[in-house]
The first five atom37 places (N, CA, C, CB, O) and aatype in JSON, in Angstrom:
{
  "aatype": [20, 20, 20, 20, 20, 20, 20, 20, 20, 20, 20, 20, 20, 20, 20, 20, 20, 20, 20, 20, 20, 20, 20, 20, 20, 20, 20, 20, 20, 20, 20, 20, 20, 20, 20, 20, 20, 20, 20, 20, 20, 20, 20, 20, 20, 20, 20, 20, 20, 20, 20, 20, 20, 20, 20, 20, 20, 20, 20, 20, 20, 20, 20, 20, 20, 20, 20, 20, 20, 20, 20, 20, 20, 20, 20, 20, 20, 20, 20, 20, 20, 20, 20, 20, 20, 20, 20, 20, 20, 20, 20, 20, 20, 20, 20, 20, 20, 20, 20, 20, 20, 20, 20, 20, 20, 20, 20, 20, 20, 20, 20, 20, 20, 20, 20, 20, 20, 20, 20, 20, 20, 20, 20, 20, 20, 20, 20],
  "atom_mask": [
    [1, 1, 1, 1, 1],
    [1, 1, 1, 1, 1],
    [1, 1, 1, 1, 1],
    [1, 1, 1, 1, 1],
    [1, 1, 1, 1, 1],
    [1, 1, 1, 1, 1],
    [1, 1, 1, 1, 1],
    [1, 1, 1, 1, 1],
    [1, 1, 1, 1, 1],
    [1, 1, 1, 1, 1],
    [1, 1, 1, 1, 1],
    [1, 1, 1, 1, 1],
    [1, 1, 1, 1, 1],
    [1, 1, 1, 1, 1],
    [1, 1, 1, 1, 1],
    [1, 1, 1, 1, 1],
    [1, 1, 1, 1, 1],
    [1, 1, 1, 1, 1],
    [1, 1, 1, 1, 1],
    [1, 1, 1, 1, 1],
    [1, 1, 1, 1, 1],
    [1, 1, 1, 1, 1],
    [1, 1, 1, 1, 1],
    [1, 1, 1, 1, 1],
    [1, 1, 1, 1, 1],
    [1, 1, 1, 1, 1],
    [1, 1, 1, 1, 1],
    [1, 1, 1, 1, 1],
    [1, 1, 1, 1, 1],
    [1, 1, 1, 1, 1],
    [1, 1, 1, 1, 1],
    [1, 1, 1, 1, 1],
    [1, 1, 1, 1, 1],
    [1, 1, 1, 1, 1],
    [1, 1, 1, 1, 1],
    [1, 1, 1, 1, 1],
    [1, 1, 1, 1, 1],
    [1, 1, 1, 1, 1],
    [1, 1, 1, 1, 1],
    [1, 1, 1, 1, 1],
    [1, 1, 1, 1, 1],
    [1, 1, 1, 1, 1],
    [1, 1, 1, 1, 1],
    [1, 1, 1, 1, 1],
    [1, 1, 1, 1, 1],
    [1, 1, 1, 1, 1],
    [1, 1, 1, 1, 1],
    [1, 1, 1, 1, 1],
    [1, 1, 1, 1, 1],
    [1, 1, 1, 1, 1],
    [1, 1, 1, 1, 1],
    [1, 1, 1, 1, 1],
    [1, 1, 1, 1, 1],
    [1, 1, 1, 1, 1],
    [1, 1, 1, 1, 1],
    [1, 1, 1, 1, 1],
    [1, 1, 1, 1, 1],
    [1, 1, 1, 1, 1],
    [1, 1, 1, 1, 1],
    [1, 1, 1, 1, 1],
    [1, 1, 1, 1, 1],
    [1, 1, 1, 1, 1],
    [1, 1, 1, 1, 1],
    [1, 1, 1, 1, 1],
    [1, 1, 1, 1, 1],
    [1, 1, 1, 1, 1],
    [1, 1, 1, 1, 1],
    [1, 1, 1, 1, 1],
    [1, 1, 1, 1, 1],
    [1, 1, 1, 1, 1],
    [1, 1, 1, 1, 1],
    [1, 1, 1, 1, 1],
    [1, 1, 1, 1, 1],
    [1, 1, 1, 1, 1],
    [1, 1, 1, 1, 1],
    [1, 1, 1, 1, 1],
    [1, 1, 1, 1, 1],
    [1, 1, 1, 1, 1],
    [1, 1, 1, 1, 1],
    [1, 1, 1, 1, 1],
    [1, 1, 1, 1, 1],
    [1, 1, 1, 1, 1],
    [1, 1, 1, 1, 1],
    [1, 1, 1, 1, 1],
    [1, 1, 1, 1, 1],
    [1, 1, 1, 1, 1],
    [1, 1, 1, 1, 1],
    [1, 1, 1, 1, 1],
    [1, 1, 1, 1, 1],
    [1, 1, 1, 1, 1],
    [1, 1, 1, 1, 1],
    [1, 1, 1, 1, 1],
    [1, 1, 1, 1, 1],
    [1, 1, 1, 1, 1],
    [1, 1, 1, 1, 1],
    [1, 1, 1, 1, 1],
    [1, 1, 1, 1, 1],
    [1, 1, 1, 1, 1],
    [1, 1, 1, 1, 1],
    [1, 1, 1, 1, 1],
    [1, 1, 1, 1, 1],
    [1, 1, 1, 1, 1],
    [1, 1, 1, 1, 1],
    [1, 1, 1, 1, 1],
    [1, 1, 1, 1, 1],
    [1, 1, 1, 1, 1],
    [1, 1, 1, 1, 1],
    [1, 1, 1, 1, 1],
    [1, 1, 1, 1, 1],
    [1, 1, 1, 1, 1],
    [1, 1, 1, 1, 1],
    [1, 1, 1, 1, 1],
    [1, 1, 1, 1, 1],
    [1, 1, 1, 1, 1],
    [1, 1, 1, 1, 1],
    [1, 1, 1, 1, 1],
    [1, 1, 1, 1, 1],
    [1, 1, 1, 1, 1],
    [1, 1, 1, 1, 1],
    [1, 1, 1, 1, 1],
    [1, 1, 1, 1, 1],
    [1, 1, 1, 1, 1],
    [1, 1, 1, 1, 1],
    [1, 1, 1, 1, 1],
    [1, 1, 1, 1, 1],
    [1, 1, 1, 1, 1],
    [1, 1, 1, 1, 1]
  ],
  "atom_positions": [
    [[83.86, 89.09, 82.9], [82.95, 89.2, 84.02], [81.58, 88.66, 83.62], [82.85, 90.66, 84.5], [81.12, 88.86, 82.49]],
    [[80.89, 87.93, 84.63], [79.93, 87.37, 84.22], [78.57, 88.46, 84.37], [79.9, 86.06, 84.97], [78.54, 89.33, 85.24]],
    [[77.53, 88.26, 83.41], [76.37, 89.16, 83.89], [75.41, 88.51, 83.98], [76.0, 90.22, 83.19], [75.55, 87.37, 83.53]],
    [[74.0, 88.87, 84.56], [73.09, 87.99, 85.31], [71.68, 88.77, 84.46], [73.24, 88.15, 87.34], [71.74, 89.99, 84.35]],
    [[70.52, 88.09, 83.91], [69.87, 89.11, 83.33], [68.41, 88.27, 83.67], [70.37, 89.52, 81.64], [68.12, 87.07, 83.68]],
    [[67.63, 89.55, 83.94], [66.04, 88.88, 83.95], [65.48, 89.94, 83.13], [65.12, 88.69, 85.6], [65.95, 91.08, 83.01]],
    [[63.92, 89.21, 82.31], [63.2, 90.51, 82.24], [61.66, 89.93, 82.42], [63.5, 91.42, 80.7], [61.15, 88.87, 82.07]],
    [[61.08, 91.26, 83.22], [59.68, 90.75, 83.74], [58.73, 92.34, 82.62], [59.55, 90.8, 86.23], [59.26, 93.33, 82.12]],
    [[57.12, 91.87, 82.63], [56.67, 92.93, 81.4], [57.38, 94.0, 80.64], [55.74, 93.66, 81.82], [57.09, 95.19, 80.6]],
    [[58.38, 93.34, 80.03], [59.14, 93.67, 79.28], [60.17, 95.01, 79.37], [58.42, 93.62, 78.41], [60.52, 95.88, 78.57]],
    [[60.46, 94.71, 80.74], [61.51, 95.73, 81.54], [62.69, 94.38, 81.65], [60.77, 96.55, 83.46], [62.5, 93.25, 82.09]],
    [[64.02, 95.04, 81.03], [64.74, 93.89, 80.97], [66.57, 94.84, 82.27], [65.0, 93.35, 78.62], [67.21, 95.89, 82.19]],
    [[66.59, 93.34, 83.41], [67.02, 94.21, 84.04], [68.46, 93.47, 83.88], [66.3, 94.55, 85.4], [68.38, 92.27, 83.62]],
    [[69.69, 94.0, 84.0], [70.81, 92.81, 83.78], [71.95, 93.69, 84.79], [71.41, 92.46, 81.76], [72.02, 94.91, 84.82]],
    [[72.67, 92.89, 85.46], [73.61, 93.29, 86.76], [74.91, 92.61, 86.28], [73.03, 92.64, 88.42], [74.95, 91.46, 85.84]],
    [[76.16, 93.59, 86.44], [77.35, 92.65, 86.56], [78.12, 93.11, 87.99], [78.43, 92.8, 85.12], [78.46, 94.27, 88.27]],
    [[78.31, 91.95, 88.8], [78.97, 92.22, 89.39], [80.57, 92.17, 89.97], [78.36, 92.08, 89.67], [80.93, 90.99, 89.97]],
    [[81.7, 93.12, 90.51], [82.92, 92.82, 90.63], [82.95, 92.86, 92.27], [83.89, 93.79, 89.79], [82.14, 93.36, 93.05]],
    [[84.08, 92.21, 92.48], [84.61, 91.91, 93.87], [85.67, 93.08, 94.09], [85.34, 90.32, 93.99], [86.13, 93.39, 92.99]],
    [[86.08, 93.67, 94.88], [86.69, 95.1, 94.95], [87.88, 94.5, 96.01], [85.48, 96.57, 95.61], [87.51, 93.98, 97.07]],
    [[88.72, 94.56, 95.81], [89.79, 93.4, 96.5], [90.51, 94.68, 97.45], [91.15, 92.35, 95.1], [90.74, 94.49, 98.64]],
    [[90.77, 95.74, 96.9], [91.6, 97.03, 97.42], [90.63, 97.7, 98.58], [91.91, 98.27, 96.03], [91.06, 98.53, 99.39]],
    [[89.52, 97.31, 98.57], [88.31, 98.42, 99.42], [88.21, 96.75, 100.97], [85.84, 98.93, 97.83], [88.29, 96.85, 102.19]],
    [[88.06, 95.66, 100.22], [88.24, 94.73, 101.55], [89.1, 94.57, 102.52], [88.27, 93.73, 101.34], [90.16, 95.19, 102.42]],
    [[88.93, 93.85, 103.51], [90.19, 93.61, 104.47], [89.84, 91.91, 105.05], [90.23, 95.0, 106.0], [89.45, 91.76, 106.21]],
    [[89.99, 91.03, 104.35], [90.03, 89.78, 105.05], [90.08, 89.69, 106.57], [91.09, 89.13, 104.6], [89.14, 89.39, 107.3]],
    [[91.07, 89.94, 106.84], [90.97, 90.08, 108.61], [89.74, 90.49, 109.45], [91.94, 91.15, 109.1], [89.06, 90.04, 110.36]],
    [[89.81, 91.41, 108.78], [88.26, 92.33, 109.45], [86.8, 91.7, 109.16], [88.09, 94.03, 108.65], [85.75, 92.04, 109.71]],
    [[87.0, 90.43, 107.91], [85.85, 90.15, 107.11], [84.63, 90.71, 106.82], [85.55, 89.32, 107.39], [83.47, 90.83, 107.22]],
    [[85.63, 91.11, 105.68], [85.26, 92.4, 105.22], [85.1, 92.79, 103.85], [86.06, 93.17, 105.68], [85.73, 93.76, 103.41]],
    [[84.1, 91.94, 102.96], [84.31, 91.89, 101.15], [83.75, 92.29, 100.53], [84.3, 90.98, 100.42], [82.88, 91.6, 100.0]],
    [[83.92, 94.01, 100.14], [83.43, 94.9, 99.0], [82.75, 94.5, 98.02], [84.29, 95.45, 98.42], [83.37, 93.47, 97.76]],
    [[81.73, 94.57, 97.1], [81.24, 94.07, 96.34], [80.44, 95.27, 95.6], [80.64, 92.99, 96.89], [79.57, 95.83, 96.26]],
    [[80.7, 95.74, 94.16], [80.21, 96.54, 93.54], [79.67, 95.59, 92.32], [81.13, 97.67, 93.33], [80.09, 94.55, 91.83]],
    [[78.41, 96.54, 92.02], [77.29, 95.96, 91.14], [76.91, 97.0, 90.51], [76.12, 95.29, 91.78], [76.56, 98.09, 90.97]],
    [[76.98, 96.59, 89.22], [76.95, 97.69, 87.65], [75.06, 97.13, 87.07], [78.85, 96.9, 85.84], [74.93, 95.96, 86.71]],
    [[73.91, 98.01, 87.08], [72.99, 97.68, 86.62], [72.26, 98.27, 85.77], [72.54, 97.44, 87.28], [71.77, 99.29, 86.24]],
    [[71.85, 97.98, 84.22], [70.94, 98.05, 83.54], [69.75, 97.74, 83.7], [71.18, 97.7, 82.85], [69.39, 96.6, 83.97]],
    [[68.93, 98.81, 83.55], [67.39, 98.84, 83.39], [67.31, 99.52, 81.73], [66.51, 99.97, 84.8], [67.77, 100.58, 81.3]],
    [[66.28, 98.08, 80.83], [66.17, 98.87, 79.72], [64.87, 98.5, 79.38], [67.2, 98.71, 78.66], [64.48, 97.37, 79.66]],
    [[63.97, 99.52, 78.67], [62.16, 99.46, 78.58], [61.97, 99.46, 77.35], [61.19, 100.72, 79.19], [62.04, 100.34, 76.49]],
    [[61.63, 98.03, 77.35], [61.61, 97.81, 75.64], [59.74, 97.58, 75.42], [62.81, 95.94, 75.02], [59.22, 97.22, 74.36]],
    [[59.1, 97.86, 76.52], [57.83, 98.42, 76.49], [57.28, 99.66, 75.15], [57.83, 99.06, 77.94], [57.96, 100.06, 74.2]],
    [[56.03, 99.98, 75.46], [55.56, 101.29, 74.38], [55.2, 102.93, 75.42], [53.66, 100.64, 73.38], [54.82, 104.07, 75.17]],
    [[55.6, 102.16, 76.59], [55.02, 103.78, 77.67], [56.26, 103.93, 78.38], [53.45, 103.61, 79.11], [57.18, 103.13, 78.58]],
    [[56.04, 105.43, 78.8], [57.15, 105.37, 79.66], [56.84, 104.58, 81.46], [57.62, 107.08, 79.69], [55.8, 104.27, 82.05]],
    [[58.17, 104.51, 81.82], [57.94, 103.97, 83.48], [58.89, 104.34, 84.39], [57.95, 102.42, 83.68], [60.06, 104.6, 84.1]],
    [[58.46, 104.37, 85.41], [59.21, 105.47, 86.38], [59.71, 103.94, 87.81], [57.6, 107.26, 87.14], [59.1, 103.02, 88.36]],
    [[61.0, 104.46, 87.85], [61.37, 103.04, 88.95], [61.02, 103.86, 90.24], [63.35, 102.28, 88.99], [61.58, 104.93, 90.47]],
    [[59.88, 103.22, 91.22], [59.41, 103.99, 92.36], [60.44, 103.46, 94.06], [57.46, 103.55, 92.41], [60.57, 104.07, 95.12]],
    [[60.95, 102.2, 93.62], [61.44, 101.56, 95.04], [62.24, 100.41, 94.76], [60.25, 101.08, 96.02], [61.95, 99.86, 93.7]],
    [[63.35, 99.8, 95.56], [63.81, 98.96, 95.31], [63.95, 97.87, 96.58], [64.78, 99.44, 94.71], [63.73, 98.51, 97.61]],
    [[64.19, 96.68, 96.84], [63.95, 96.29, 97.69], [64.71, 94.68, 97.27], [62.51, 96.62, 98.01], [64.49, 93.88, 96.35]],
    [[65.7, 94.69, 98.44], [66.9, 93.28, 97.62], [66.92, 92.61, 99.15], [69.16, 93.93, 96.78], [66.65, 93.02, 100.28]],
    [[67.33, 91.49, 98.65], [67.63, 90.28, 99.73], [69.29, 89.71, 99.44], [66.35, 88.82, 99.43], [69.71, 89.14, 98.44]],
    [[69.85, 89.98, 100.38], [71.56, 89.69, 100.85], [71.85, 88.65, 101.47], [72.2, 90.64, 101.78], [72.04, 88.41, 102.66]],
    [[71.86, 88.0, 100.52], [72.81, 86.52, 101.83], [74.13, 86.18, 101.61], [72.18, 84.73, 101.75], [74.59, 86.22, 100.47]],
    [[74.83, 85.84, 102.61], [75.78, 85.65, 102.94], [76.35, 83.95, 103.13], [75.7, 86.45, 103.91], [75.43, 83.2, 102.83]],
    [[77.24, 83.41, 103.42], [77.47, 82.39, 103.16], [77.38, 81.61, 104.6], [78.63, 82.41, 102.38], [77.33, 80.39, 104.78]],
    [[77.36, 82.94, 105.84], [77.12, 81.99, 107.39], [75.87, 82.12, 107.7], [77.94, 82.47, 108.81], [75.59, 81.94, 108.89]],
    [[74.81, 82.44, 106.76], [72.86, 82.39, 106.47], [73.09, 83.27, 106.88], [71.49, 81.48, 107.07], [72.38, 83.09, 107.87]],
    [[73.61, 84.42, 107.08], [73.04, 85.75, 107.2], [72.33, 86.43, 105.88], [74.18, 86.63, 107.65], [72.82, 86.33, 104.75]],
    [[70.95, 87.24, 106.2], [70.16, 87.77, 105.33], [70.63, 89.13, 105.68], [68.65, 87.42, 105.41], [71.29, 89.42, 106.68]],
    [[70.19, 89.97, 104.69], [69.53, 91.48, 105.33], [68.72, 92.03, 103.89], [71.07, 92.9, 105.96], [69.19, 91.92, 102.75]],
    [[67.51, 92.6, 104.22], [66.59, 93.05, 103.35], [66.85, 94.51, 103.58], [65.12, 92.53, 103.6], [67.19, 95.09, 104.62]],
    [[66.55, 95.12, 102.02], [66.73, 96.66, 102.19], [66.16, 97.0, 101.14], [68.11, 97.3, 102.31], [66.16, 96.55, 100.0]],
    [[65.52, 98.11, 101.79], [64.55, 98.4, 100.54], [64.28, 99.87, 101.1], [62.98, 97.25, 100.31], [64.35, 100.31, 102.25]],
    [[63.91, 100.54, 99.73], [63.64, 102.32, 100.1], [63.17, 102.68, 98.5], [65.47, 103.49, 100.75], [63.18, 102.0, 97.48]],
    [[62.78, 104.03, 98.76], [62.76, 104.75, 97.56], [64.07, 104.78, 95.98], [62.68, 106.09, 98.29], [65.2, 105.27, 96.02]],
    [[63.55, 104.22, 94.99], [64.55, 104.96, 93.73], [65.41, 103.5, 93.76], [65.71, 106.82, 94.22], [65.3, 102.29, 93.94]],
    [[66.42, 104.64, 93.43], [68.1, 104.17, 93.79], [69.25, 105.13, 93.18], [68.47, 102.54, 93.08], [69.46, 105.89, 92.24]],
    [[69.76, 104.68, 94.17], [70.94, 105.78, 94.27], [70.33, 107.4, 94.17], [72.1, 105.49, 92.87], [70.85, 108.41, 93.69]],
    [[69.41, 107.26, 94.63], [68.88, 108.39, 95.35], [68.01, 109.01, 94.11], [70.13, 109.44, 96.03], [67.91, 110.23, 94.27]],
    [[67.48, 108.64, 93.16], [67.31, 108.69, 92.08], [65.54, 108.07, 92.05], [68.56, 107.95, 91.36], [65.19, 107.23, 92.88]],
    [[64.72, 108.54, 91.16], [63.37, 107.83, 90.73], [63.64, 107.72, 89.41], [61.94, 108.6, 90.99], [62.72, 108.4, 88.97]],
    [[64.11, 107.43, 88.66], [64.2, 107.46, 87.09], [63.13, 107.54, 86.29], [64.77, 106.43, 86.61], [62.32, 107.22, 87.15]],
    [[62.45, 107.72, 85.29], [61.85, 107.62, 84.53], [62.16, 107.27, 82.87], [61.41, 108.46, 84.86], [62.38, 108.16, 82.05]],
    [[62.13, 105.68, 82.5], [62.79, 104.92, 81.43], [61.18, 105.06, 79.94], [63.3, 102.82, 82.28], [59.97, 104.79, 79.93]],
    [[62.19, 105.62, 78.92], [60.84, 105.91, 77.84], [60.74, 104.49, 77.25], [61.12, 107.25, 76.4], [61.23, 103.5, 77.79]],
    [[60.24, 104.5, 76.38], [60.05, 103.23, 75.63], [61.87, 103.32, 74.46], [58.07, 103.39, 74.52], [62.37, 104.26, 73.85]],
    [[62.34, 101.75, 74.63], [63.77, 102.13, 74.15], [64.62, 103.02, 74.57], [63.79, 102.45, 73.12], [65.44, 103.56, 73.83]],
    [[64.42, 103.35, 76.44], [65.43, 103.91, 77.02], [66.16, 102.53, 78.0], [64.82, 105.31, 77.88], [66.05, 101.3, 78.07]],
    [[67.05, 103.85, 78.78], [67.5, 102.69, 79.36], [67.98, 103.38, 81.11], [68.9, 101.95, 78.25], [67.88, 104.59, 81.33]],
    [[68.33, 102.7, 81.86], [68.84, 103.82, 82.82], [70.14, 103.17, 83.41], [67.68, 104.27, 84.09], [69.78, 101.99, 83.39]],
    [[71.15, 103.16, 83.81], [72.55, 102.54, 84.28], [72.73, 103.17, 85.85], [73.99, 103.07, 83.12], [72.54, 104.37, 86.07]],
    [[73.0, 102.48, 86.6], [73.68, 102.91, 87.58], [74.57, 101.96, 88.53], [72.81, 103.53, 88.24], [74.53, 100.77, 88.22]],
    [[75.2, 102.23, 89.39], [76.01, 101.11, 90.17], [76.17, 101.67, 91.33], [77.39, 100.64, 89.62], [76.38, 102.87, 91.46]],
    [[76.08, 100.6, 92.58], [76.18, 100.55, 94.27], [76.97, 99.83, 94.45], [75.1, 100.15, 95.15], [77.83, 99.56, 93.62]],
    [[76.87, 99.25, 95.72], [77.95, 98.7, 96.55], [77.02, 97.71, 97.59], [78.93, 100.01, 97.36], [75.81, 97.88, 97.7]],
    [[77.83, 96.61, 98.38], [77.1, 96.12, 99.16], [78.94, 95.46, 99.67], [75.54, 95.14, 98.51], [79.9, 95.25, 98.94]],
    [[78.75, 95.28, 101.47], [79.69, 94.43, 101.9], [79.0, 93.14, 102.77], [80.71, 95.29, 102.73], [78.04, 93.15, 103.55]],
    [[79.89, 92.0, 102.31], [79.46, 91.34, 103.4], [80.61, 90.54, 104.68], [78.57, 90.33, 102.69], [81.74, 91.01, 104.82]],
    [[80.33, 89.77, 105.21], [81.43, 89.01, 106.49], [81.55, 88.11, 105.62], [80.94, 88.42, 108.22], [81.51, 87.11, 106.34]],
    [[81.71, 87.61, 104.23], [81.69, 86.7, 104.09], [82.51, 86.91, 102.25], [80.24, 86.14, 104.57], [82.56, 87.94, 101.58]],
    [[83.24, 84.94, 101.77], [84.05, 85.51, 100.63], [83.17, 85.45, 99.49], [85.42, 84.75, 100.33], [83.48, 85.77, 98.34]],
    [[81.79, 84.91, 99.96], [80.74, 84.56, 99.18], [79.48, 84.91, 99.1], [80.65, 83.67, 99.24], [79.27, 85.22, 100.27]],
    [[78.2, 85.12, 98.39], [77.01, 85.44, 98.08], [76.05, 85.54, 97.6], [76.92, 85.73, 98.06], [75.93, 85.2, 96.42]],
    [[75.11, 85.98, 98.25], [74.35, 86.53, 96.78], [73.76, 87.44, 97.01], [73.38, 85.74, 96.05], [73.79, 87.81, 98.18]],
    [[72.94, 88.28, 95.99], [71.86, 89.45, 95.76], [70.36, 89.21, 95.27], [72.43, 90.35, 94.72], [70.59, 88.34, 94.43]],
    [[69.69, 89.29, 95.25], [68.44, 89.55, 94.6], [67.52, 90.4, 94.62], [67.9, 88.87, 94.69], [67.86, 91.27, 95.43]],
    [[66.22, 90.71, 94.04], [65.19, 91.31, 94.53], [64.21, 91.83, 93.9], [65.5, 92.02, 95.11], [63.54, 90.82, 93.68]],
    [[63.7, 92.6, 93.49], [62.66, 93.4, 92.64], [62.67, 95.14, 92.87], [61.1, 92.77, 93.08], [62.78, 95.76, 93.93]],
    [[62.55, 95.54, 91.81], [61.78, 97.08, 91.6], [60.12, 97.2, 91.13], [62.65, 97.89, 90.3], [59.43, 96.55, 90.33]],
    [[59.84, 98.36, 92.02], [58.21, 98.91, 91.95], [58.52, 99.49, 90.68], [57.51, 100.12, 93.25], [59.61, 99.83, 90.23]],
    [[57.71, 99.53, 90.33], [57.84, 100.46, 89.01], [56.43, 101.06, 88.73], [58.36, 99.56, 87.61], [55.56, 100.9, 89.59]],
    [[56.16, 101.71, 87.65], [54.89, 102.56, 87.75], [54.86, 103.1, 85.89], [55.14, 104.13, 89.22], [55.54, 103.89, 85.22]],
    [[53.8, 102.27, 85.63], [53.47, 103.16, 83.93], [52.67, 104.65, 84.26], [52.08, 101.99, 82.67], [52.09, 105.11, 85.24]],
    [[53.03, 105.19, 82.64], [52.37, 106.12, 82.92], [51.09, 106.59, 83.05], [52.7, 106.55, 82.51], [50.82, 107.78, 83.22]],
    [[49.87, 105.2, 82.93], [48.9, 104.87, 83.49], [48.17, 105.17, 84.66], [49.08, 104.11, 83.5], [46.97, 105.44, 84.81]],
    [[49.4, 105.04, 85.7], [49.77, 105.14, 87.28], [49.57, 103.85, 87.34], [48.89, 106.09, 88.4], [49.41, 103.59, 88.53]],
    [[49.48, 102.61, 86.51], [49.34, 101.15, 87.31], [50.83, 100.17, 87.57], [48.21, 100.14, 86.27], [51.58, 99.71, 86.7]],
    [[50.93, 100.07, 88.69], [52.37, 99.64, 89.62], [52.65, 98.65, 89.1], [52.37, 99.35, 91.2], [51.71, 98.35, 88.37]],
    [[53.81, 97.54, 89.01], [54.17, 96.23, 89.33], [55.67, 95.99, 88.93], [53.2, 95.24, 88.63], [56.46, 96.63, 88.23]],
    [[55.75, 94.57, 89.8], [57.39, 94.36, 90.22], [57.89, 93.88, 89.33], [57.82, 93.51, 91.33], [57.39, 93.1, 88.53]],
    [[59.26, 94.44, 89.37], [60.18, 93.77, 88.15], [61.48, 92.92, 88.95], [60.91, 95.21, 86.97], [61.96, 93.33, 90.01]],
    [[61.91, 91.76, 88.3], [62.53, 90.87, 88.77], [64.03, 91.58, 88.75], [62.26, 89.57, 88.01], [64.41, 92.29, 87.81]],
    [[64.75, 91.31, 89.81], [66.58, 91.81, 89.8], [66.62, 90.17, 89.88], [67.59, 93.06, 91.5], [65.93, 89.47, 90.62]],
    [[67.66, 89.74, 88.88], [68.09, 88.26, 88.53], [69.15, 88.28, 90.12], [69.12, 88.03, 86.55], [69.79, 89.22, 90.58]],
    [[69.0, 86.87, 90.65], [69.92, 86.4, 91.58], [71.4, 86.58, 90.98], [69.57, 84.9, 91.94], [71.66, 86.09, 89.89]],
    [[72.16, 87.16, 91.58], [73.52, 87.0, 91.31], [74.48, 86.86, 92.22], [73.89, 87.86, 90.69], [74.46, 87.42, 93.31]],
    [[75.52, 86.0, 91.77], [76.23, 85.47, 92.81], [77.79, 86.9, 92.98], [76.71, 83.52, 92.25], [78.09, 87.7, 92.08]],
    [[78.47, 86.8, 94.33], [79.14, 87.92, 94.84], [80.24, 86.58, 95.31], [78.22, 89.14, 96.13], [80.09, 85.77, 96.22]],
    [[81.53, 86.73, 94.2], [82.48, 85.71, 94.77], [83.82, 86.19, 94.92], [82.55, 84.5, 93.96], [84.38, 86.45, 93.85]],
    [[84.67, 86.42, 96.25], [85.73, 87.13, 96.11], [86.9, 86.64, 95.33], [86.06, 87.42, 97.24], [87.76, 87.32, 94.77]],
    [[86.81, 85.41, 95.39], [88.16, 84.52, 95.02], [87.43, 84.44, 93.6], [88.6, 82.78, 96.01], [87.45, 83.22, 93.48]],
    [[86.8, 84.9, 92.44], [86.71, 84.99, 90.84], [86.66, 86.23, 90.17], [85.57, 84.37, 90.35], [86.27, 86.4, 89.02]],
    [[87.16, 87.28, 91.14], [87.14, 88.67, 90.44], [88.44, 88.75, 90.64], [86.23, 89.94, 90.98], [89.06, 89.74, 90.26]]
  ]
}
């Protein structure tokens, strides 16, 4: 499986994603897509992930932006040489894709800024 990795002030973020073939329904167009993500803070403070906010496209130009608090319902707080793991889901009408986006994040300073989620591609026919 391929993985996709960015790192912005030295928050290093890396995503793999699988195609979920049993949860889709072609007919219905309809293609599951689960995404496994590392956040690791190879910083000296701790940082707390405040929001997330991704861009979805699809292969007939459909977008959709989504963005909220955390993730997965979660605010984490990553120390220096921590790390935090979690994994979601996204479907689209389509056998193809992509993801992207950024996290808020917050030192323990209180001073904010965005960290890069690397573009990754969502392909049903290579999982």
């Amino acid at each position: 499986m391929v993985t996709y990795d960015a790192i912005t002030e030295s928050i290093a973020v890396s995503v793999r994603p699988v195609y979920l073939d049993g949860q889709s329904d072609l007919l219905a167009r309809r293609f599951v897509f689960a995404y496994f993500i590392s956040i690791e803070n190879h910083g000296v403070c701790d940082v707390q992930l405040l929001r997330r906010h991704w861009i979805i496209k699809d292969d007939d130009g459909g977008v959709q932006e989504v963005e909220g608090e955390g993730v997965v319902g979660e605010q984490p707080v990553i120390p220096p040489g921590g790390e935090h793991n979690y994994n979601s889901f996204c479907v689209l009408p389509t056998f193809t894709g992509t993801m992207e986006g950024t996290y808020l994040m917050q030192r323990e300073t209180g001073e904010r800024f965005r960290i890069q989620i690397p573009r990754f591609d969502l392909r049903a026919q290579t999982n």
